[in-house]
VODOGU-904679 format. One line per field, with one value per residue: residue in three letters; y, z, x of N, C-alpha, C in turn. Coordinates in pm, 1 decimal. Each point is the difference from the previous one (the first is absolute). Layout:
BEGIN
r <- [ALA; ...]
n_c2 <- [Y; ...]
n_c3 <- [Z; ...]
n_c1 <- [X; ...]
ca_c2 <- [Y; ...]
ca_c3 <- [Z; ...]
ca_c1 <- [X; ...]
c_c2 <- [Y; ...]
c_c3 <- [Z; ...]
c_c1 <- [X; ...]
END
This chain:
BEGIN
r <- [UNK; UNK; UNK; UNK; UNK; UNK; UNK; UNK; UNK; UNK; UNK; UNK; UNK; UNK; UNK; UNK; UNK; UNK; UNK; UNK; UNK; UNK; UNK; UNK; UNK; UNK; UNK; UNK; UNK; UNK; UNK; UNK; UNK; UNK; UNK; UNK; UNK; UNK; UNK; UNK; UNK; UNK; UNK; UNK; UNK; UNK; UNK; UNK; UNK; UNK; UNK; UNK; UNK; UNK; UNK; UNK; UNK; UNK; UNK; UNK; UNK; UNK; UNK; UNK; UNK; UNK; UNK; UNK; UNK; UNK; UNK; UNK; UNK; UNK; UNK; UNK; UNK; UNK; UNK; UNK; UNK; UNK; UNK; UNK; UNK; UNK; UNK; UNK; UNK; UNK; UNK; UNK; UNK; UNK; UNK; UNK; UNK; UNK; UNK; UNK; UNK; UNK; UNK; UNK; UNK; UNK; UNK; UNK; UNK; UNK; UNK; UNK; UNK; UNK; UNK; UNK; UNK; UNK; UNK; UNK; UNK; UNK; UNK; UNK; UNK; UNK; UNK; UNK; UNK; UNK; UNK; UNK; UNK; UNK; UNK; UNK; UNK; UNK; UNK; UNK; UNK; UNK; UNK; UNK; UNK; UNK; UNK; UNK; UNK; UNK; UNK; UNK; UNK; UNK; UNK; UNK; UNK; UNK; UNK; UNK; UNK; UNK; UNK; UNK; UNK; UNK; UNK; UNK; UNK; UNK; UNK; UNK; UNK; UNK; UNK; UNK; UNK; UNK; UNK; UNK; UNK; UNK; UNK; UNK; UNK; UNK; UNK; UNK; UNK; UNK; UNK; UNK; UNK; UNK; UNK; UNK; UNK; UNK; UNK; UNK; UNK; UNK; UNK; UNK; UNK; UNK; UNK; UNK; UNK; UNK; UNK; UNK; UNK; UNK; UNK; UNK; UNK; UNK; UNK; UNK; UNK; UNK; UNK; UNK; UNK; UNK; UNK; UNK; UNK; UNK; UNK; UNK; UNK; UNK; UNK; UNK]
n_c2 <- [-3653.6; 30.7; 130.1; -30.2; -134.1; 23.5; 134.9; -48.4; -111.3; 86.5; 29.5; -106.9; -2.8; 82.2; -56.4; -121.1; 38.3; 78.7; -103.4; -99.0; 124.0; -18.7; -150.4; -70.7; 49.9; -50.7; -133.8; 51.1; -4.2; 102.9; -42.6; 94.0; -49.6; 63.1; 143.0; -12.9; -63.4; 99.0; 84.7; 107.2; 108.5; 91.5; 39.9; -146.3; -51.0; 38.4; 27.6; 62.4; 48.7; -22.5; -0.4; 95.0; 30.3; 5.1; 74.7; 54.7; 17.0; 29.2; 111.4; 49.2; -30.0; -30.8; -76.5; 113.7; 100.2; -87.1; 121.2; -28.5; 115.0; -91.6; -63.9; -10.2; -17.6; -43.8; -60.8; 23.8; -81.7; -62.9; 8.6; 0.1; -94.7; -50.0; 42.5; 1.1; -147.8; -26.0; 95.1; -60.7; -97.8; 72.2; 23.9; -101.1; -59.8; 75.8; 4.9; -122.3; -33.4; 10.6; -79.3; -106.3; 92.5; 38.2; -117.2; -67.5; 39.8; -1.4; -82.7; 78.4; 54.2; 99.5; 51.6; -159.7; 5.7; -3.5; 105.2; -7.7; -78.7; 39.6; 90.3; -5.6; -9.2; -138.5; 87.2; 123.1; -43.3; 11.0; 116.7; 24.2; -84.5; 30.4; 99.7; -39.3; -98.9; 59.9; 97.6; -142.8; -16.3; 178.2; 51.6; -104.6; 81.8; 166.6; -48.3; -57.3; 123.9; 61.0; -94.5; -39.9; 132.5; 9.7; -84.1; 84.4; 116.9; -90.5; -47.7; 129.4; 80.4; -120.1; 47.9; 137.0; -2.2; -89.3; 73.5; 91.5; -82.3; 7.5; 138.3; -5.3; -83.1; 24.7; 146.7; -10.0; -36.8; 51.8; 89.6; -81.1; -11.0; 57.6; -21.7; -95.6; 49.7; 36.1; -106.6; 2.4; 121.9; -16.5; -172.7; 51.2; 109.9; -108.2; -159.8; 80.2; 65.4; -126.8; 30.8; -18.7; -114.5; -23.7; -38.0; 117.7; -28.7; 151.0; -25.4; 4.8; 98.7; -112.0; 68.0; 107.3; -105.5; 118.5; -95.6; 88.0; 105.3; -68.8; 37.0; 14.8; -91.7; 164.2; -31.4; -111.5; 86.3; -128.6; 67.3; 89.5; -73.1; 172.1; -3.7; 29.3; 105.4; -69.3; -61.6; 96.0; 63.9; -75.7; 28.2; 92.3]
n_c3 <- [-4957.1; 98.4; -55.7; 54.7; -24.9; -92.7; -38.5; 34.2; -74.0; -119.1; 57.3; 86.5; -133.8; -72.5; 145.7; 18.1; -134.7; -39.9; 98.4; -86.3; -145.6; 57.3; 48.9; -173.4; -40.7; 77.5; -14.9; -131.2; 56.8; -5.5; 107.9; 37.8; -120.0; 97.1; -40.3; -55.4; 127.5; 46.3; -99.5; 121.0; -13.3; 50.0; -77.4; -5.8; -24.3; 117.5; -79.0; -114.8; 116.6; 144.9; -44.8; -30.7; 141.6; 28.7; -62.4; 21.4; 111.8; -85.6; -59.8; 125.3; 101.2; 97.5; 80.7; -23.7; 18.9; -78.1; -8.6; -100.4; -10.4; 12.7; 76.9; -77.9; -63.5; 29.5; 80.9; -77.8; -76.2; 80.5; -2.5; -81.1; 48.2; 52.4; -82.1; -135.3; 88.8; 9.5; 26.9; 139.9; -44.9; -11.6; 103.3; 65.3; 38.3; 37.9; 95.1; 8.4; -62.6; 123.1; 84.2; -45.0; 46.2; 99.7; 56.8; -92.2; 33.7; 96.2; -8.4; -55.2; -139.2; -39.2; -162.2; 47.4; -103.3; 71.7; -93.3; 17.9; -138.7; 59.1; 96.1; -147.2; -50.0; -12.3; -103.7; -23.8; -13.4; -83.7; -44.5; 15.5; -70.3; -75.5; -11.2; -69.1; -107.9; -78.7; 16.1; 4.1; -143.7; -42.6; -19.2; -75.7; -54.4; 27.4; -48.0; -107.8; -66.5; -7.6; -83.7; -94.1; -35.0; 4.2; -104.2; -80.2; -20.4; -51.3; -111.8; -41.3; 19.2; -12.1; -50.5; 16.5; -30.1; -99.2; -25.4; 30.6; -0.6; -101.6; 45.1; -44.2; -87.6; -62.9; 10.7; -35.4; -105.0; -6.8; 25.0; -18.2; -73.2; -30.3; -39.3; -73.0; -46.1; 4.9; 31.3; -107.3; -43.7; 20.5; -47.4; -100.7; 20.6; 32.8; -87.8; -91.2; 26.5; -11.8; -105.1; -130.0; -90.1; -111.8; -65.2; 67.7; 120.4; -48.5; -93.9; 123.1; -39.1; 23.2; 100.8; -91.9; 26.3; -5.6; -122.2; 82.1; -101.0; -30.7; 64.6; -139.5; 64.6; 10.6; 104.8; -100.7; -14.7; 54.6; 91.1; -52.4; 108.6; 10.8; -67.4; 90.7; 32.5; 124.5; -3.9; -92.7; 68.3; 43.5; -142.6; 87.7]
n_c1 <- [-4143.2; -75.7; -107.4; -168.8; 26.9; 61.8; -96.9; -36.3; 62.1; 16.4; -42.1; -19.5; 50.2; -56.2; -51.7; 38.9; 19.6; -129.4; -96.9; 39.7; -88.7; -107.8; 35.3; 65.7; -90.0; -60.0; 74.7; -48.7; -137.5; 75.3; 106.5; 15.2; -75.3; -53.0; 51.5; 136.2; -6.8; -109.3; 121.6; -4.0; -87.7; 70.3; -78.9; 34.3; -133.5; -60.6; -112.9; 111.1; 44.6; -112.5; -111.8; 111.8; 57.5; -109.6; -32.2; 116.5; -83.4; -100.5; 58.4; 71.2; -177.4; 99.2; -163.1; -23.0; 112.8; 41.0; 38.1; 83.3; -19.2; -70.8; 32.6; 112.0; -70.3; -42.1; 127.6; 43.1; -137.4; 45.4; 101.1; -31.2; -93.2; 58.3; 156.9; -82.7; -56.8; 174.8; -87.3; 68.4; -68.8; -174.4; 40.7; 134.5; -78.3; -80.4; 28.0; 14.0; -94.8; -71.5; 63.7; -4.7; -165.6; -35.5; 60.8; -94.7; -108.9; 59.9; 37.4; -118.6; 21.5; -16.0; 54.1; 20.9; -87.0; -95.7; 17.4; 120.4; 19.1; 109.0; -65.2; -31.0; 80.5; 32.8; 35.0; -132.3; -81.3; 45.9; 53.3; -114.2; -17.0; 111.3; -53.1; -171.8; 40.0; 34.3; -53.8; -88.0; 56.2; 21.3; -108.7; -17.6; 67.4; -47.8; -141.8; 74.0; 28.5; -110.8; -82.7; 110.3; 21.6; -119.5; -31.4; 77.6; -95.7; -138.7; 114.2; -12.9; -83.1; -62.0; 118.5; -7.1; -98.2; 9.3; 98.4; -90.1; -114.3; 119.1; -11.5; -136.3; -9.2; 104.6; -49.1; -129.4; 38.8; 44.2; -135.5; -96.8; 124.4; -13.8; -78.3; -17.8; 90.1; -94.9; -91.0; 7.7; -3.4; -110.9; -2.3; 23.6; -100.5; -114.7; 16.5; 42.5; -89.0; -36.6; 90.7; -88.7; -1.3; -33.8; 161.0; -46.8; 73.2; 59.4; 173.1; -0.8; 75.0; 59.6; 65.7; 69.0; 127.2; 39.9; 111.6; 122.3; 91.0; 97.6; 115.2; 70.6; 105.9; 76.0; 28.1; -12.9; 146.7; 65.8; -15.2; 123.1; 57.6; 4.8; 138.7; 12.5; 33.6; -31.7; -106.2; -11.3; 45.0; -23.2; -35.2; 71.7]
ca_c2 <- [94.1; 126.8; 113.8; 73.0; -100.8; 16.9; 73.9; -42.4; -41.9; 132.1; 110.7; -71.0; -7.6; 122.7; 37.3; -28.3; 37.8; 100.7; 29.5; 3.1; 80.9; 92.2; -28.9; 69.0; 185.5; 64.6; -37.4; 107.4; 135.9; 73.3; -85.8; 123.7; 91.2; -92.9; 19.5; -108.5; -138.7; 25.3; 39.3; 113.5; 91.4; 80.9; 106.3; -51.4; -14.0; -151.9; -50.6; -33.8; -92.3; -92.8; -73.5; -68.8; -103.5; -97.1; -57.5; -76.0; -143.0; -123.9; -40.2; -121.7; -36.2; -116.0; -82.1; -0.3; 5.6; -104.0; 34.3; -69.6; 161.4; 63.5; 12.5; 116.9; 56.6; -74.6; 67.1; 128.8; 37.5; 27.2; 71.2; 139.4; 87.7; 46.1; 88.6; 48.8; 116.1; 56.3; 179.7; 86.1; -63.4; 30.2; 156.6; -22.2; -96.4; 82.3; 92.8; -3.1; 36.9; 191.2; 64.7; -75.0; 30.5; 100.4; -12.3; -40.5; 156.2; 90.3; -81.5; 20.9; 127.3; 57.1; 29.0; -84.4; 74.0; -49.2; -106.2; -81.0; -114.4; -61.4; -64.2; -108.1; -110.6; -92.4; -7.5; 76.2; -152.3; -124.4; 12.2; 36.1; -150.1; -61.3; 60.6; -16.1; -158.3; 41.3; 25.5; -48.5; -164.3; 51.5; -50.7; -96.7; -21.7; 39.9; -56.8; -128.6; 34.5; 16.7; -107.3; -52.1; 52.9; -21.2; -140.4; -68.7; 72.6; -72.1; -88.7; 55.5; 5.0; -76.3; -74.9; 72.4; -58.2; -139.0; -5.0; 41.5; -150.8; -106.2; 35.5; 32.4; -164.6; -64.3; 32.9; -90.5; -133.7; 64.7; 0.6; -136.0; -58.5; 101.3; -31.4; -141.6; -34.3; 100.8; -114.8; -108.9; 103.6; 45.5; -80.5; 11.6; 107.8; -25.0; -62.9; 126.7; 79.6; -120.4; -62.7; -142.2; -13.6; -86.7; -182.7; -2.5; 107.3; 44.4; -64.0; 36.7; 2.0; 14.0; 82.1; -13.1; 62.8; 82.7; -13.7; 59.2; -152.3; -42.9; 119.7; -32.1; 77.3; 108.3; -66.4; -118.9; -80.6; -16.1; 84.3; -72.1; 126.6; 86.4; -69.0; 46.9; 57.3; -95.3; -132.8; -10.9; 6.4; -138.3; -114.3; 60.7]
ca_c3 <- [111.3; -53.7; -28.2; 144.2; 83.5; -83.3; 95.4; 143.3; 8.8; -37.4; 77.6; 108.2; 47.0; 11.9; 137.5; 74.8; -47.0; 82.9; 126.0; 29.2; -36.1; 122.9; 94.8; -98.4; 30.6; 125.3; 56.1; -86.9; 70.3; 151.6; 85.1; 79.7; -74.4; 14.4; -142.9; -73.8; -5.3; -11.3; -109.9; 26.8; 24.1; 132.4; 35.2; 18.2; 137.8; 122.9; -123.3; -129.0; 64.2; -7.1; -155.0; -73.2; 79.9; -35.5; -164.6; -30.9; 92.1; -48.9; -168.0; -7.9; 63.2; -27.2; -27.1; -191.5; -41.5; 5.0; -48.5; 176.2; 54.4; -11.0; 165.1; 18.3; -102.3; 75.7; 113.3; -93.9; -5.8; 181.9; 56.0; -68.5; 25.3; 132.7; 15.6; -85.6; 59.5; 176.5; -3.4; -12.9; -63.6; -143.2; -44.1; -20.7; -171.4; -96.1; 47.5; -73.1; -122.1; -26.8; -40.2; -136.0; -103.9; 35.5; -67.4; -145.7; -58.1; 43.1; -104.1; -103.4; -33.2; 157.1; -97.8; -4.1; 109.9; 95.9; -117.0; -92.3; -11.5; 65.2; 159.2; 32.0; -63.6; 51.8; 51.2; 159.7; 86.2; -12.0; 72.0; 162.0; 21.7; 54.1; 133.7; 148.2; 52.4; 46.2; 160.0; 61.4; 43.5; 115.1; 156.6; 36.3; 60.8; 156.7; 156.1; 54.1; 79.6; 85.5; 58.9; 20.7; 86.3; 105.9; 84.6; 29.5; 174.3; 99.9; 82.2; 112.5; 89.0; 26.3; 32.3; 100.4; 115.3; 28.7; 29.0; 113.4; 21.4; 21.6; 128.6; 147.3; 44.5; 22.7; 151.0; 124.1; 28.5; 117.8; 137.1; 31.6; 41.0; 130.2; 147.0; 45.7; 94.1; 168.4; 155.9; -5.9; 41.5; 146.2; 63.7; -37.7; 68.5; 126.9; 17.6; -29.7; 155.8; 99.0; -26.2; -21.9; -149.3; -0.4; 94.8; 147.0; 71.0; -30.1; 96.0; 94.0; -22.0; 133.0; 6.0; 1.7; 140.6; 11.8; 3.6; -46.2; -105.1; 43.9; 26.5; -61.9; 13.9; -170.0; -54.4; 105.7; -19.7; 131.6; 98.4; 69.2; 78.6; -62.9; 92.8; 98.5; -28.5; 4.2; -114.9; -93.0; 13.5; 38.0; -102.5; -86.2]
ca_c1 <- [-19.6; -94.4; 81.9; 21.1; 93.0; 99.7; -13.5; 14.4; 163.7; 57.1; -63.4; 37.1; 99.6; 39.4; -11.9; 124.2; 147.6; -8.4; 41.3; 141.7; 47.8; 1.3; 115.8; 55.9; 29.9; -28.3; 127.2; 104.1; -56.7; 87.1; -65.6; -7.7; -43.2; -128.6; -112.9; 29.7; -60.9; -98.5; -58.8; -80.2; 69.4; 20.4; -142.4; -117.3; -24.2; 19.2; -61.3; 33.1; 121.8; -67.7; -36.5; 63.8; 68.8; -88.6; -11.3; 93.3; 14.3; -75.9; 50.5; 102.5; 20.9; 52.9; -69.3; -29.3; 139.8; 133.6; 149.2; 84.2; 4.0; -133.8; -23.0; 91.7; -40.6; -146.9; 13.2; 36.6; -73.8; -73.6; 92.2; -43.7; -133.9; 34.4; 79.6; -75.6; -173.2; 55.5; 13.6; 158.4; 145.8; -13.5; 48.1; 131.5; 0.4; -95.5; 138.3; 146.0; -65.8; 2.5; 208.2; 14.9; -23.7; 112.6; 141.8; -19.9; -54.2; 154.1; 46.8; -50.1; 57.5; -40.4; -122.1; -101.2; -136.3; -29.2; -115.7; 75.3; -38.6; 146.5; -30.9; -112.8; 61.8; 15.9; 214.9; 1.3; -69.3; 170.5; 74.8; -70.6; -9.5; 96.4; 52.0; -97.7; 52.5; 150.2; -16.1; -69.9; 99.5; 109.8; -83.8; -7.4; 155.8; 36.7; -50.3; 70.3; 96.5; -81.4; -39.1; 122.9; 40.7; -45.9; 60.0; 162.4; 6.4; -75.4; 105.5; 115.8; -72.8; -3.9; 132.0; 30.8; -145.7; 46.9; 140.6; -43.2; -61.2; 126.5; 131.9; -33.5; 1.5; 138.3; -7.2; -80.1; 96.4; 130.8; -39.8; -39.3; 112.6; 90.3; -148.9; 0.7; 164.3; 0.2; -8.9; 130.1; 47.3; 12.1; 53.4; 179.4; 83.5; 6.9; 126.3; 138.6; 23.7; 38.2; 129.1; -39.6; -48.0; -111.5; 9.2; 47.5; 71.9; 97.1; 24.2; 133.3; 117.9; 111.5; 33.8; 108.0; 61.7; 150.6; 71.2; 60.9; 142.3; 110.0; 72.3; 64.6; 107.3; 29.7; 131.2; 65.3; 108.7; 63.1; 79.4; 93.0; 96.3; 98.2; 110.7; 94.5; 136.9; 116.8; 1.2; 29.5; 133.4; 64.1; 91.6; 95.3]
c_c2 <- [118.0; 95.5; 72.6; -15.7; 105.1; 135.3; 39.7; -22.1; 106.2; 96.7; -58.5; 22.8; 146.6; 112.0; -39.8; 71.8; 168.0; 5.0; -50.6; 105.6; 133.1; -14.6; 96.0; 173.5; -19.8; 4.4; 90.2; 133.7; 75.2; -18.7; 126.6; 87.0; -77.2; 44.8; -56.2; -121.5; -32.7; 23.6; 127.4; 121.6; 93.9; 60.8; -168.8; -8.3; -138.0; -83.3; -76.9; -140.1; -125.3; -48.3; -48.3; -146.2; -110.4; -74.0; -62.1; -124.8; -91.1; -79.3; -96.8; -47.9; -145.8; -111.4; -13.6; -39.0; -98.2; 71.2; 47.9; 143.2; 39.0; 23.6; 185.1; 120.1; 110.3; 141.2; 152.2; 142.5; 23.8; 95.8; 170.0; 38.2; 22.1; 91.2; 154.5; 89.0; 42.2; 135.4; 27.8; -81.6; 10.3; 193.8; 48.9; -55.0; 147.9; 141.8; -56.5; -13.1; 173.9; 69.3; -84.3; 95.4; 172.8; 15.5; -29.0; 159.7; 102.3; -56.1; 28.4; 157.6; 126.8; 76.7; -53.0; 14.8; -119.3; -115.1; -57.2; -119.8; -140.0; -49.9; -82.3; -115.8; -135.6; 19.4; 65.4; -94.7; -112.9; 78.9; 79.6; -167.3; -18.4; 105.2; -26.9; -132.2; 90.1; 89.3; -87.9; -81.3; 104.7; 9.5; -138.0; -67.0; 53.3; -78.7; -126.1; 3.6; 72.0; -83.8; -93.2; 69.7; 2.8; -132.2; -28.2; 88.0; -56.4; -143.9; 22.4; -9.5; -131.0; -117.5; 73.1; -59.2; -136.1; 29.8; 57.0; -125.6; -59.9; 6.4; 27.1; -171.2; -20.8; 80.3; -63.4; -180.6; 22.4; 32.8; -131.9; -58.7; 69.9; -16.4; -115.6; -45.8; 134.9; -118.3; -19.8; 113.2; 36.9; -80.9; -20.4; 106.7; -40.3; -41.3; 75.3; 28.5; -118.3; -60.8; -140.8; 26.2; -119.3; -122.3; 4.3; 65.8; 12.9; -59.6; 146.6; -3.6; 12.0; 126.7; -29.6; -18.2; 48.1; -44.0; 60.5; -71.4; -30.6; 60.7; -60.3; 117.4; 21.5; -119.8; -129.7; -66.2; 0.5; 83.1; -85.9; 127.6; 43.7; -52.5; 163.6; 71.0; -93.1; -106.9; 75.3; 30.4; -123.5; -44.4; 102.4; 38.3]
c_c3 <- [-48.2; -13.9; 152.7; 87.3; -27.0; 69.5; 125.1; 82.1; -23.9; 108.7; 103.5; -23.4; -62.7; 78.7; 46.0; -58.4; 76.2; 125.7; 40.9; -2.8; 104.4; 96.5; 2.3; 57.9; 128.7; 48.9; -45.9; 77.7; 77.0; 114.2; 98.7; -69.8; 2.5; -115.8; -93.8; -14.3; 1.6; -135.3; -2.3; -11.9; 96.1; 53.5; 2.8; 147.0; 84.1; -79.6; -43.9; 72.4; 6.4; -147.7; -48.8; 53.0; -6.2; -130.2; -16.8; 104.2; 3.6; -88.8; 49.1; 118.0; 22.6; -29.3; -154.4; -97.4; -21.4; -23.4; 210.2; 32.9; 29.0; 159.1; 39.0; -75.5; 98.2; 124.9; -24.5; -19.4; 124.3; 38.6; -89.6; -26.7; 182.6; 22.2; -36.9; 153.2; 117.3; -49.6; -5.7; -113.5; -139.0; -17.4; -7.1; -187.8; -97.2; 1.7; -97.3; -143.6; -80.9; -19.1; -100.0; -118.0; -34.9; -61.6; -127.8; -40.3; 3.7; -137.3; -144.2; -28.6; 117.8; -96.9; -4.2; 90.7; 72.6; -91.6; -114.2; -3.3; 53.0; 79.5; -9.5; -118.4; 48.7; 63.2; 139.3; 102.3; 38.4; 117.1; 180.4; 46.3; 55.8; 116.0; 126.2; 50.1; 117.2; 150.2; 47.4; 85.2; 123.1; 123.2; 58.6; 69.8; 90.3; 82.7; 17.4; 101.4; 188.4; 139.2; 68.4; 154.4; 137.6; 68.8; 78.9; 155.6; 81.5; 55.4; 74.7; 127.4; 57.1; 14.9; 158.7; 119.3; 29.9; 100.3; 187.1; 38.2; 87.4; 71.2; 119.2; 34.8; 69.0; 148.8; 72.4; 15.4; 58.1; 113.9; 35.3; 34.8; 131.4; 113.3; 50.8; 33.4; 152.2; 58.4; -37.6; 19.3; 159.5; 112.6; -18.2; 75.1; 196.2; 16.2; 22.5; 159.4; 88.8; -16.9; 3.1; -126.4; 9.0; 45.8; 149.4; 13.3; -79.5; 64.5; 28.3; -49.8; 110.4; 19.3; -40.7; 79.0; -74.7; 20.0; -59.3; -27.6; 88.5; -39.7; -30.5; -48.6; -94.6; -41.8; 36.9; -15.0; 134.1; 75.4; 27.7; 96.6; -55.3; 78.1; 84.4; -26.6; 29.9; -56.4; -74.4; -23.4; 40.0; -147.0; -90.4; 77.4]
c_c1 <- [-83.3; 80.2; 18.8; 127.7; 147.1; 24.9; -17.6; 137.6; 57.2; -62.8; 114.7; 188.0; 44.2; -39.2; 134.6; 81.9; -19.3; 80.0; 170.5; 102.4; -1.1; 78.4; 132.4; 5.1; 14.9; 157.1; 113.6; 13.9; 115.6; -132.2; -16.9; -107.8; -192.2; -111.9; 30.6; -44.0; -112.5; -57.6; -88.5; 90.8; -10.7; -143.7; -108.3; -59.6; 1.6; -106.6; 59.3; 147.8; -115.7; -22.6; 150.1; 73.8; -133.5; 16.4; 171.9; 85.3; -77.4; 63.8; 118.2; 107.7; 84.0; -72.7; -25.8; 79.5; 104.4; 85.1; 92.7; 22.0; -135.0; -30.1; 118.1; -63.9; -169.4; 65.0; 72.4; -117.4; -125.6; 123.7; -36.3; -118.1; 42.6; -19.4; -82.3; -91.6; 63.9; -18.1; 180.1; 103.8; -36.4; 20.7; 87.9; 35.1; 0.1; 127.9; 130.1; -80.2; 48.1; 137.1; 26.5; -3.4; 86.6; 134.8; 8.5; -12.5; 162.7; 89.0; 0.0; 18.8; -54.2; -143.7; -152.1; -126.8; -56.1; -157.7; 38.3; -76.5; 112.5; -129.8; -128.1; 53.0; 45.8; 180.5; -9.7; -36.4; 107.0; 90.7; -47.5; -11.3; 165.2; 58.8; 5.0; 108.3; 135.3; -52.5; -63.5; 141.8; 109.7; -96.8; -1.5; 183.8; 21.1; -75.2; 9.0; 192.7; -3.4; -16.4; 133.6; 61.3; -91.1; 10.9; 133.7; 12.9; -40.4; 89.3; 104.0; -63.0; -45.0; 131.1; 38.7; -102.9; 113.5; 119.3; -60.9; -15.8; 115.7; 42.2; -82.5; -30.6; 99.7; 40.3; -65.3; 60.6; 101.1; -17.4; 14.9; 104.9; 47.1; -111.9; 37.5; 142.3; 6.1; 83.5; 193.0; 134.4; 2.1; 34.6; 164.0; 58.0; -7.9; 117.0; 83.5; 12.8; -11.1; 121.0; -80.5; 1.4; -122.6; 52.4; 61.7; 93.5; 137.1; 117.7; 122.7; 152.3; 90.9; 80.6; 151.3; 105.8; 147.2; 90.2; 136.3; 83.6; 69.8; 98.8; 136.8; 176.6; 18.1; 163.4; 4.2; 88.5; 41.6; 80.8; 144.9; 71.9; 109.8; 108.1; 70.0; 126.3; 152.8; -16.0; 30.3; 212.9; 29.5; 20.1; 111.1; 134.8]
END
């Protein structure tokens, strides 16, 4: 094999290990953090965002790319040059930057001048880096809580719409019932006042006829005759 050949192969595959390796950061990247993933810093320009998102979505793009993050990887990096040329969501960005840095600087003796070599060191950089993670991720929690809460109003609200729906159905089905039995109602109340029902004529209760008791003696032992003053002297 030639030498060209050999090199060539080495070029070819210490491109891929690159660009796998870029997958690699990008995915490591805090995902709320679009200069990060970008790899820029706060003062670049709509310049320096274009060129770079160019140059590193070439680098690994999924068509190019075999490593199985490379399509997640790919949409990460469109999601933060997005984010990067929106004017309001890059001055918010640039806002919780600025209290990051704020709160790092508060943190530190109160002696410490402002040209200290602390604020241009990598630990100072380290720790405005993890701040920044830490208010992004509490912003990113109220307005998912936010959001929650607005939904759960919007089901209320839409359970209440439903529950209206229901009852005004179930009224108008009720009308309906009560519409369509009129004829049969109003033919029950003719009958009523005709002394008819639906299988014809009511029937007639005979009139009672008054029969009083029978008149029953308080005593009925046999009457005998009291005997007489002279019968009775006749046996002595």
């Amino acid at each position: 094999m030639a030498d060209i050949d050999i090199d060539r192969l080495l070029e070819v595959e210490a491109s891929a290990i690159q660009k796998d390796a870029e997958v690699e950061r990008i995915m490591a990247c805090f995902k709320l953090d679009p200069y990060d993933i970008l790899e820029l810093d706060v003062g670049c320009t709509e310049k320096d965002i274009k060129m770079t998102y160019r140059r590193k979505s070439l680098m690994i793009h999924p068509d190019k790319v075999s490593h199985p993050k490379a399509r997640d990887a790919f949409d990460l990096l469109k999601k933060a040059e997005t984010d990067l040329m929106d004017p309001g969501k890059r001055n918010f960005l640039n806002g919780i930057i600025d209290e990051a840095k704020f709160e790092v600087k508060k943190a530190q003796p109160l002696n410490m001048a402002p040209t200290d070599p602390f604020f241009t060191s990598p630990v100072y950089k380290s720790l405005v880096k993890q701040k920044t993670k830490d208010l992004l991720i509490e912003s990113e929690l109220r307005k998912r809580k936010l959001i929650r809460k607005e939904m759960e109003a919007e089901g209320e609200v839409a359970r209440k719409q439903d529950e209206v729906i229901s009852e005004r159905k179930r009224k108008q089905e009720a009308q309906k019932v009560w519409e369509d039995s009129r004829d049969d109602r109003v033919q029950g109340w003719r009958n009523f006042q005709a002394g008819k029902t639906s299988g014809g004529k009511m029937k007639k209760k005979k009139p009672s006829t008054f029969r009083p008791p029978k008149a029953v003696a308080e005593n009925a032992t046999p009457y005998s005759k009291r005997p007489t003053t002279s019968s009775a002297s006749e046996g002595f």
